[in-house]
SEDREN-845343 format. One line per 5 residues: number of its first residue (from 1); their letters; for each residue x, y, z of N, C-alpha, C. Coordinates in pm, 1 decimal. Example, Ala and Ser with C-alpha at 12.3 -4.5 7.8 and 13.67 -1.06 7.14 Angstrom:
1> AS> 1319.0/-569.0/780.0/1230.0/-450.0/780.0/1320.0/-330.0/780.0 ~ 1285.0/-225.0/708.0/1367.0/-106.0/714.0/1290.0/3.0/787.0
% end
This chain:
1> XXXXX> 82.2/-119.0/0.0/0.0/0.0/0.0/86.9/125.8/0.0 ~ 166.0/145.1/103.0/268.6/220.1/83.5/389.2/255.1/-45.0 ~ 426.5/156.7/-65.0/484.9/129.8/-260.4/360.1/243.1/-336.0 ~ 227.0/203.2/-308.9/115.9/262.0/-438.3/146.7/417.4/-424.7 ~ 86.9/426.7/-251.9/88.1/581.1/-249.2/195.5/663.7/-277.9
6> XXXXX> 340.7/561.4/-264.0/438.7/673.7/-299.5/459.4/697.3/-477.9 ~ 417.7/563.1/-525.7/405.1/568.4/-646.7/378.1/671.3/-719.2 ~ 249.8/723.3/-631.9/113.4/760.6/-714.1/158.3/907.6/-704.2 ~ 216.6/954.3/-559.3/291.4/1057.3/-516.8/370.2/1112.6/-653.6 ~ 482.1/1046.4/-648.7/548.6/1079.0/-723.7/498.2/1076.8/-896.2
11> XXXXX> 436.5/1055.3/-924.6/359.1/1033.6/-1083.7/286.5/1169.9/-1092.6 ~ 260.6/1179.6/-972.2/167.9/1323.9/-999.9/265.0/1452.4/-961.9 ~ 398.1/1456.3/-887.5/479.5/1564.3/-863.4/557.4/1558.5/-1027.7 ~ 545.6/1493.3/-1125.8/634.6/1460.8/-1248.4/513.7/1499.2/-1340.4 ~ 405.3/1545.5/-1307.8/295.2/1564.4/-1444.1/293.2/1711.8/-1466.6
16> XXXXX> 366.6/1766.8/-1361.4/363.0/1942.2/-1448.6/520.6/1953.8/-1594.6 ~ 575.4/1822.6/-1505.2/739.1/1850.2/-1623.5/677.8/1720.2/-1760.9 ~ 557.8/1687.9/-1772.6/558.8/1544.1/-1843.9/455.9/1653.4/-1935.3 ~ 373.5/1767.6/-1898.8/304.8/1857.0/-1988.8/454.4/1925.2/-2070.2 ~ 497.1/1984.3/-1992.4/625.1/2008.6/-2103.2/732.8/1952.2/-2210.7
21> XXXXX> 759.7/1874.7/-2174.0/805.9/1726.4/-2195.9/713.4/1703.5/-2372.3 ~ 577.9/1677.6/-2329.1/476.8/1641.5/-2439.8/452.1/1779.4/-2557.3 ~ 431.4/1895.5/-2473.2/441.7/2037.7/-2547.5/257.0/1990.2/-2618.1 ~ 212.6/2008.2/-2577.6/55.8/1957.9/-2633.7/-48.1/1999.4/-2523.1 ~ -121.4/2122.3/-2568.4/-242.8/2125.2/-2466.2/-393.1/2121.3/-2578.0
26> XXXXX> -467.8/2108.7/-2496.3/-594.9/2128.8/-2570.7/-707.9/2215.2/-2498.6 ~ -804.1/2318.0/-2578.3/-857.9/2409.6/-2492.9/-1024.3/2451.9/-2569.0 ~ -1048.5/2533.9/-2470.3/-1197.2/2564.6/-2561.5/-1208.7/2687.6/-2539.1 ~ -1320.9/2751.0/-2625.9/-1307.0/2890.3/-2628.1/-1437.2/2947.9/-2692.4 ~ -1492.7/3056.3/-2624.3/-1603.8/3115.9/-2625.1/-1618.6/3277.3/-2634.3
31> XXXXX> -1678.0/3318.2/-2691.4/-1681.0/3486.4/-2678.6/-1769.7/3560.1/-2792.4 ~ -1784.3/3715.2/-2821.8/-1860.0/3787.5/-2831.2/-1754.7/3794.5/-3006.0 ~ -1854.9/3804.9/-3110.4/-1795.4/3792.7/-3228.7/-1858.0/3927.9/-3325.9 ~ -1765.2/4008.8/-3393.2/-1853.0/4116.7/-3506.9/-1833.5/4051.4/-3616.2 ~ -1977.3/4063.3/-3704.3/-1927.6/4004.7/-3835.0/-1960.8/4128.2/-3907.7
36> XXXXX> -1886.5/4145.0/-4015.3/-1883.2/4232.6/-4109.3/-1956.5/4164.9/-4235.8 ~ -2074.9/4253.5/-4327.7/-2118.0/4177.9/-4440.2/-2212.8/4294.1/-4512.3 ~ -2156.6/4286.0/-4603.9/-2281.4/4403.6/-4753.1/-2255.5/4552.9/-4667.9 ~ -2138.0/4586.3/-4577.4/-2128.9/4728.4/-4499.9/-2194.9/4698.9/-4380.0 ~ -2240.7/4604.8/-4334.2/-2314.5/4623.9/-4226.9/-2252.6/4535.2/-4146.0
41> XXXXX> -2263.2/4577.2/-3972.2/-2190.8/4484.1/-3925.7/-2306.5/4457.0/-3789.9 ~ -2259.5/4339.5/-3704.0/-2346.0/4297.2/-3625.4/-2273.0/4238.5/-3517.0 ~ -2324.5/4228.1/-3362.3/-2280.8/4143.4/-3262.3/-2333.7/3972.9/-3310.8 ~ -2284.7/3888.7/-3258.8/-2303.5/3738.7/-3229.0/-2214.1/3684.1/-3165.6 ~ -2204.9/3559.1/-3111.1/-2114.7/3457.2/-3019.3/-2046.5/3400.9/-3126.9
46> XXXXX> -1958.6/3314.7/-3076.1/-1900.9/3216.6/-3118.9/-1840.3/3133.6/-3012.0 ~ -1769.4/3000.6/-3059.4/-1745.5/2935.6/-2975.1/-1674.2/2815.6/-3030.2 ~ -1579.1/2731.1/-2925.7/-1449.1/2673.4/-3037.0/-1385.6/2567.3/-2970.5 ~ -1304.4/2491.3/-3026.4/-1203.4/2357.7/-2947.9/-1104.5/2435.7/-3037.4 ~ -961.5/2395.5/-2964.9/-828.1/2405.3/-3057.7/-744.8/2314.1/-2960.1
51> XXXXX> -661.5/2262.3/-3011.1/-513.1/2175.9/-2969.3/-419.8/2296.8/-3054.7 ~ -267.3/2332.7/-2928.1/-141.0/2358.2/-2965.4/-74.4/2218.2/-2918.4 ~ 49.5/2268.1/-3027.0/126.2/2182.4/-3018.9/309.3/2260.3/-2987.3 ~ 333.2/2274.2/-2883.3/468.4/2372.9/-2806.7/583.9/2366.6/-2889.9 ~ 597.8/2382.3/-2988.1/785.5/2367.8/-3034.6/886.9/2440.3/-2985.0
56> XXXXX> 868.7/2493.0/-2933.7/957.9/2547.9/-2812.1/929.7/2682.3/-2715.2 ~ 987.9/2730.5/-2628.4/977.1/2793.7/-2552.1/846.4/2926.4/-2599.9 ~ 858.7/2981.3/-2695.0/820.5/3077.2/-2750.2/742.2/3106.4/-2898.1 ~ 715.5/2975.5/-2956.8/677.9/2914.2/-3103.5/600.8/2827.5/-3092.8 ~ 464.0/2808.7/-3098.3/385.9/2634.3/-3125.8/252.6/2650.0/-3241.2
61> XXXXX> 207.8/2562.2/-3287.8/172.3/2598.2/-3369.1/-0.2/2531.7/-3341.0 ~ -106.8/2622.7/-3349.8/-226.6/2606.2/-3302.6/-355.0/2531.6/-3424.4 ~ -426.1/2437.6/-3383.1/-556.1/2441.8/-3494.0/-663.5/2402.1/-3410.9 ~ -793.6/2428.8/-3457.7/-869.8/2426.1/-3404.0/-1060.9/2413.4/-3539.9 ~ -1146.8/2436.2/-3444.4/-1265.5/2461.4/-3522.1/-1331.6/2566.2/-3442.1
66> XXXXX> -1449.7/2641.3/-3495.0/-1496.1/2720.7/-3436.0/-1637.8/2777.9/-3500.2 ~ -1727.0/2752.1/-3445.3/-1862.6/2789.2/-3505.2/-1924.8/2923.3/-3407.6 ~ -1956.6/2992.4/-3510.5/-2066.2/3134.0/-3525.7/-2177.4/3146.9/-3538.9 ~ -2230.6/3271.4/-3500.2/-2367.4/3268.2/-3611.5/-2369.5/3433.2/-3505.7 ~ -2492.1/3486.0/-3645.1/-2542.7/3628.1/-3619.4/-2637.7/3689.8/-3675.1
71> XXXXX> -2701.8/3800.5/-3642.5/-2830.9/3834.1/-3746.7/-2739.6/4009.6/-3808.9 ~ -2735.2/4028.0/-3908.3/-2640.9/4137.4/-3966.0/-2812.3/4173.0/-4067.3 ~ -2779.8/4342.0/-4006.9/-2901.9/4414.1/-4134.1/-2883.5/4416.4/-4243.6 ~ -2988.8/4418.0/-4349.0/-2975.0/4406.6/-4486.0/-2995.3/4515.7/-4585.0 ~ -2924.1/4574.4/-4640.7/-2989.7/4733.3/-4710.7/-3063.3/4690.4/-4794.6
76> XXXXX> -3093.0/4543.7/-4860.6/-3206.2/4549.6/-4966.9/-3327.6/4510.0/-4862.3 ~ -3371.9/4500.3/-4808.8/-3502.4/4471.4/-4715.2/-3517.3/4471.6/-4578.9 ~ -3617.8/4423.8/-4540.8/-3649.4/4430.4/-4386.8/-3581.0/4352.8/-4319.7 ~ -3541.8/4235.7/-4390.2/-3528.2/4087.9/-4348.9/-3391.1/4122.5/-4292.7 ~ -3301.2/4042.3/-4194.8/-3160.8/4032.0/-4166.3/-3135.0/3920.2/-4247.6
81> XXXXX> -3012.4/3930.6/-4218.1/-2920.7/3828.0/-4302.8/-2911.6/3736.1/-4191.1 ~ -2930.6/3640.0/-4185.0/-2861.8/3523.4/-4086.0/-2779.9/3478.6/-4124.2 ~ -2633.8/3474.2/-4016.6/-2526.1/3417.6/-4082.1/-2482.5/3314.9/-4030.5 ~ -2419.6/3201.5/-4067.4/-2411.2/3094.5/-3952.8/-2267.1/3057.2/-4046.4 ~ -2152.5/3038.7/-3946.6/-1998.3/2986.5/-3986.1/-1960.8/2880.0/-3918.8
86> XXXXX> -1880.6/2815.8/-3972.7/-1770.1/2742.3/-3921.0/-1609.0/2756.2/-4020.8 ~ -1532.4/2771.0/-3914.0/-1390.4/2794.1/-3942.6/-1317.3/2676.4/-3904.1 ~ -1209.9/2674.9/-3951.1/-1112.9/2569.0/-3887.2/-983.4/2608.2/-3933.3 ~ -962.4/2702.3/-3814.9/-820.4/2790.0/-3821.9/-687.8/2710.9/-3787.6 ~ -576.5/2724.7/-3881.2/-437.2/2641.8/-3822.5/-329.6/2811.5/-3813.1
91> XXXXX> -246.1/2818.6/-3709.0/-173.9/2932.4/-3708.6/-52.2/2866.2/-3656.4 ~ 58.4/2974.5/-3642.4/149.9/2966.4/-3564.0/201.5/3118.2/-3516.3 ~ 148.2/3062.6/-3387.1/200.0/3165.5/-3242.1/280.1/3192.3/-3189.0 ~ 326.6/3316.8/-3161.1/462.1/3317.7/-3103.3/425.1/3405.6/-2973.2 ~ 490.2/3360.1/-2874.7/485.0/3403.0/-2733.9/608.6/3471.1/-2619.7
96> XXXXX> 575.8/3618.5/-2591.0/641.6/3620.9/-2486.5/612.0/3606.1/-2327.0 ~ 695.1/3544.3/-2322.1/732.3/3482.8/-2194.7/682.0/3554.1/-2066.1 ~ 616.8/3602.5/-1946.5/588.2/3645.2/-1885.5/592.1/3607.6/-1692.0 ~ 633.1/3691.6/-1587.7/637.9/3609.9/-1469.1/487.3/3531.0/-1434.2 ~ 388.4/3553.8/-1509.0/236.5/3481.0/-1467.1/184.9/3457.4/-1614.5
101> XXXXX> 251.7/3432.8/-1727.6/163.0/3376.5/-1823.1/232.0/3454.8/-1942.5 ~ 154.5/3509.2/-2053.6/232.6/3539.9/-2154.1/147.5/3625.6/-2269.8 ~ 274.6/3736.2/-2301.1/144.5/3777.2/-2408.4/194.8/3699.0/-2613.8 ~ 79.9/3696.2/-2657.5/79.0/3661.5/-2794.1/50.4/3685.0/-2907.7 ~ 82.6/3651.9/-3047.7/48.9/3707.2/-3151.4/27.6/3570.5/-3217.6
106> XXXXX> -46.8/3586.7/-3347.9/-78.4/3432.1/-3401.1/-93.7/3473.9/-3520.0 ~ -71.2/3409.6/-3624.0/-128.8/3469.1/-3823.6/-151.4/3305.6/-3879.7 ~ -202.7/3309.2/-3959.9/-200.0/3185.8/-4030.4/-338.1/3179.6/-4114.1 ~ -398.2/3064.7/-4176.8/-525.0/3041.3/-4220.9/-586.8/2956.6/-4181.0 ~ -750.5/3001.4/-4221.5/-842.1/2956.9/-4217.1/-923.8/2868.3/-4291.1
111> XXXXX> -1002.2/2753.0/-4286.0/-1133.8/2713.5/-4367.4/-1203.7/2778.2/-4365.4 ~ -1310.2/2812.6/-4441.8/-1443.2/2869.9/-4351.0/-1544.7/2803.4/-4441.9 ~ -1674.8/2806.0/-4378.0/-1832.8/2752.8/-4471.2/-1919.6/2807.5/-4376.5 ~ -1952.3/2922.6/-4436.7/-2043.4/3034.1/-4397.1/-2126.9/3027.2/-4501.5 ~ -2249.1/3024.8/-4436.0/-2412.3/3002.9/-4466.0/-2519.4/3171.6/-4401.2
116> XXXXX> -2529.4/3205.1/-4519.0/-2606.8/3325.9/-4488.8/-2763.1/3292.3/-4546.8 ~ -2889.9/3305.8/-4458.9/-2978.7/3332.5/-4517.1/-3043.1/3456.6/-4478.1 ~ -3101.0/3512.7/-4627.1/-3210.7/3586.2/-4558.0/-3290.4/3596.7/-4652.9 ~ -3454.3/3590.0/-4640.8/-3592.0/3630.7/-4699.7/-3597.6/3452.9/-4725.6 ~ -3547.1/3326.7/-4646.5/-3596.1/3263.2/-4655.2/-3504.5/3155.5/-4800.9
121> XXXXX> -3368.7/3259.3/-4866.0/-3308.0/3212.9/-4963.4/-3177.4/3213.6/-4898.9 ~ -3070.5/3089.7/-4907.6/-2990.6/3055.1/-4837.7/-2885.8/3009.7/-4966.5 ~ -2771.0/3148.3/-4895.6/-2654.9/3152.4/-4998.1/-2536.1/3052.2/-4909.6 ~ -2453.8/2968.1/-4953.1/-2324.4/2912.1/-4892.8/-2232.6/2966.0/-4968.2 ~ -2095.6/3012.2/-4871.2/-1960.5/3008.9/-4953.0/-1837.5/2937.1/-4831.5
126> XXXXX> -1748.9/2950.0/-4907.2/-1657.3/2799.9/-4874.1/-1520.2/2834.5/-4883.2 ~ -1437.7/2810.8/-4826.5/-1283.9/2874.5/-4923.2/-1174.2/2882.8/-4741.6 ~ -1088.7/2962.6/-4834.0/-957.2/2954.2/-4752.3/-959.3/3158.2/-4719.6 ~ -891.4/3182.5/-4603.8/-880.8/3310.0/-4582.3/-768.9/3332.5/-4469.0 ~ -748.2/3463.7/-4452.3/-658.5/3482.2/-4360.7/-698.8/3530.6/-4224.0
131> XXXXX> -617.3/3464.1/-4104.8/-665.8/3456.3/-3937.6/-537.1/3508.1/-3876.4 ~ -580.1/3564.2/-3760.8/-478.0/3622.5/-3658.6/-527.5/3677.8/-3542.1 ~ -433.6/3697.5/-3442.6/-511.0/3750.8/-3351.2/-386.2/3788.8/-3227.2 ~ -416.8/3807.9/-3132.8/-274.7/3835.4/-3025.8/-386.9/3832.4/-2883.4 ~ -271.7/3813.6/-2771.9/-389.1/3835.6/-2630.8/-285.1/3805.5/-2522.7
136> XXXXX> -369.8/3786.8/-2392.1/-267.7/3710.5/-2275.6/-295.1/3625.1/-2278.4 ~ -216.8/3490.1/-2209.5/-221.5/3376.1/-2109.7/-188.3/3434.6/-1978.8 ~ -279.7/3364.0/-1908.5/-268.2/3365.0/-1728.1/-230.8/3218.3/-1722.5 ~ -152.4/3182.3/-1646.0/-84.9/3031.8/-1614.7/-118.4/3010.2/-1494.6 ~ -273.5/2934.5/-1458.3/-327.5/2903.0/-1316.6/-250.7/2845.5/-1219.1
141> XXXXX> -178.5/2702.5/-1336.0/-70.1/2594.4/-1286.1/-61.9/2550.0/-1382.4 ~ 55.2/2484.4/-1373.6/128.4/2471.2/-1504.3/82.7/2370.6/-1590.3 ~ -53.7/2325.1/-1537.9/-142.0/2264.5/-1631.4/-262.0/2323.0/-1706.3 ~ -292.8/2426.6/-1643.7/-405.6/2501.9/-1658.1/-423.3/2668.6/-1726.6 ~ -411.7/2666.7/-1854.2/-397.8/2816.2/-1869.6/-529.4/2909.8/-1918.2
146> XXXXX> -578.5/3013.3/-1863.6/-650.7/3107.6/-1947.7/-622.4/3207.3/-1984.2 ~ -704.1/3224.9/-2093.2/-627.4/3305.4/-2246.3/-772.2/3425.8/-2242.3 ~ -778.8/3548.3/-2305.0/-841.8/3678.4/-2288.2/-776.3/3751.3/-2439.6 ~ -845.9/3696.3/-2547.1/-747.1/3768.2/-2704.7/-871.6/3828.8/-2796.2 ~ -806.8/3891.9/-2882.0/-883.2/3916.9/-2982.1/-848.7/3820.9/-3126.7
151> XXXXX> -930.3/3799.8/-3221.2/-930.0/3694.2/-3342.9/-970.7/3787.1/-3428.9 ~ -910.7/3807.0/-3550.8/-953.7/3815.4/-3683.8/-959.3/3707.6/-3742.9 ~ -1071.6/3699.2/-3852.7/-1081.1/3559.3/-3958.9/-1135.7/3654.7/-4110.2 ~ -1076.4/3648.0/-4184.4/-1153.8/3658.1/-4294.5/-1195.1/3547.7/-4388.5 ~ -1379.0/3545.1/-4391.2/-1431.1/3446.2/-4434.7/-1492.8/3447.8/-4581.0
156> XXXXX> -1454.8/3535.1/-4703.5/-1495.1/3564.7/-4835.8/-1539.5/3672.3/-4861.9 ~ -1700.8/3680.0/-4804.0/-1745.7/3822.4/-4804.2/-1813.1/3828.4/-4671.0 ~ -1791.8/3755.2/-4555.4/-1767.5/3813.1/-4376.2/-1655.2/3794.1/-4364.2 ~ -1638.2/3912.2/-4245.3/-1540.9/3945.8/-4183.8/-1519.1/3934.7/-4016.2 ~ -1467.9/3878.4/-3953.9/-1512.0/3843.2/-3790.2/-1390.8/3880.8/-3715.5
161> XXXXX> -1447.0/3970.2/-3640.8/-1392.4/4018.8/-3503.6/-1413.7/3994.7/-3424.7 ~ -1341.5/3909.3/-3318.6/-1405.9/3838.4/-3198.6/-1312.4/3862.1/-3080.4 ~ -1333.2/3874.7/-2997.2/-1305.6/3885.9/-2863.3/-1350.9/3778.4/-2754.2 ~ -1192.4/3676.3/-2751.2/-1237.0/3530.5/-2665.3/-1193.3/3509.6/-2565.5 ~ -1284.6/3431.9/-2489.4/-1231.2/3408.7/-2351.6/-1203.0/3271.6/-2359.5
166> XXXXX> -1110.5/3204.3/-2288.2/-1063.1/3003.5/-2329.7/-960.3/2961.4/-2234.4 ~ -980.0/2824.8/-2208.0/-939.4/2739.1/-2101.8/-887.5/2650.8/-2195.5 ~ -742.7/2632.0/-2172.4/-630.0/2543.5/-2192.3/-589.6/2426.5/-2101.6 ~ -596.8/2336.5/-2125.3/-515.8/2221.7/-2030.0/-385.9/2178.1/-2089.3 ~ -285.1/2162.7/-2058.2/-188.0/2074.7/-2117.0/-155.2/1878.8/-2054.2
171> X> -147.1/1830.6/-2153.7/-139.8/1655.1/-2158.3/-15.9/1637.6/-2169.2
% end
């Protein structure tokens, strides 16, 4: 019994250096999104999974998915536009180092398949675009990080500005 507990002891004083070691966290992420479309722009949410992967101290490289949606006014009618996205952004981030966490910058691309309807007629477009964004990490413990950034995505003819809040674990 004693053998287990020290075992178990020690397995868990070695899992903050075995997250580094691996350089791999995975996180989720939620927040307040502008979409830009026909001049008009609008509030909506969004919300997301991503895995990094650490290549070193200051460099790792992020992907993820992330679905939207919003009601944006329409200058030809009464009707809004409903917009509904999904992205699936890959970047690479670079980070400085900080005594409680870190600030960041990120560029890279996007998927996107954004679905707009409005008056009941439902347009899709599809394609590749450019993503970025910068923010902090707060480092709870050295397993646990939250992140407070802003995201650009450009999605063809939307444009998304988002402001996210997200919880990181590292494995």
């Amino acid at each position: 019994m004693k053998k287990r507990l020290l075992f178990t002891l020690l397995a868990l004083m070695a899992l903050p250096a075995s997250a580094d070691i691996l350089g791999v966290s995975v996180g989720a992420s939620a927040g307040a999104a502008r979409l830009d479309f026909d001049g008009n722009s609008e509030y909506g949410f969004e919300y997301g999974l991503n895995a990094t992967y650490q290549i070193n101290d200051i460099f790792s490289v992020n992907a993820g998915v992330v679905q939207g949606s919003a009601e944006v006014d329409s200058d030809l009618s009464e009707a809004d536009n409903d917009i509904d996205y999904t992205a699936f952004p890959i970047t690479v981030r670079g980070d400085i180092p900080l005594l409680i966490g870190s600030l960041y910058a990120k560029a890279g691309t996007n998927y996107y398949d954004v679905d707009i309807e409005s008056q009941g007629i439902k347009n899709s477009d599809d394609g590749w675009g450019f993503t970025g964004g910068a923010g902090f990490v707060l480092t709870i413990i050295p397993l646990v990080d939250l992140s407070l950034g802003y995201e650009y995505r450009d999605m063809g003819d939307v444009e998304n500005n988002a402001v996210i809040l997200g919880v990181g674990v590292g494995l």
